[in-house]
N, C-alpha and C positions, 0 to 999 in steps of 0.2 A: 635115628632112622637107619635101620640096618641095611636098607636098600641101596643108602647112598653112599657109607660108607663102603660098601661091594663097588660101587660106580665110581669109586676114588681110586680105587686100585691101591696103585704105588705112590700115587703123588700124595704128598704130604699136607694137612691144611694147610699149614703155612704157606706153601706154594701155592695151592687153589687163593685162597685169601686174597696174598700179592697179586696178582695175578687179574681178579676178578675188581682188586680195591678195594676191600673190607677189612678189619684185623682178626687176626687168627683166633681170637677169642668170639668173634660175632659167628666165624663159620662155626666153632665148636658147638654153640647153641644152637644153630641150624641145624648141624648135624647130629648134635644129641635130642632131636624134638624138643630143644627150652625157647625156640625162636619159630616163627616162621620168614621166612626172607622176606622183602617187597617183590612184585612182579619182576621189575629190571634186574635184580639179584639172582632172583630164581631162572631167569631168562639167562643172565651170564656164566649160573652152576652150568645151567643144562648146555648152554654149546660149547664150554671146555668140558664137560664129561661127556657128553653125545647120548645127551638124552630128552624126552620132550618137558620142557618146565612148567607143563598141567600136571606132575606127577607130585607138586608140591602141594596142591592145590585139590584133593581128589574131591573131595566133597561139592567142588564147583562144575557146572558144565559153562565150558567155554568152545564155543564153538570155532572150531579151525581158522573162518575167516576174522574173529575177534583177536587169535593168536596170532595169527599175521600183522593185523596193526600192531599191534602190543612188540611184539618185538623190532621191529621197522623203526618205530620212535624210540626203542629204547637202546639201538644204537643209532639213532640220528642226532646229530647235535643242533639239530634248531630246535630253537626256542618258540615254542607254540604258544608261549601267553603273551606274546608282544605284535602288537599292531603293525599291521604295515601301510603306513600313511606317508 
């Protein structure tokens, strides 16, 4: 994805990887088009490079307000599959 290596700049995969919590070989595939990320991955590239992370996803319409939750839980650390009794 030439886009995204343009939107890496200087930083090195290695460092986005660390960084994000991936290894350096899973961003390689991402960013040579052999991967696509999960939501939370693509959500993590996009706000350490400052970009919107539907740009992974182009072929999907995702509506803004769907983006917002999506990202919301996917830096929230509750656990939504456990009951609260």
């Amino acid at each position: 994805m030439k886009w995204l290596i343009e939107k890496r700049g200087n930083m090195t995969q290695s460092f986005i990887a660390n960084t994000i919590g991936i290894t350096q070989q899973a961003y390689s595939n991402i960013e040579n088009g052999n991967r696509t990320p999960s939501m939370a991955t693509a959500i993590k590239i996009a706000e350490l490079l400052g970009f919107d992370w539907r740009l992974f996803f182009p072929k999907l319409s995702i509506p803004k307000s769907y983006s917002e939750i999506a990202e919301r839980k996917c830096n929230d650390d509750t656990d939504y599959t456990k009951s609260e009794h």
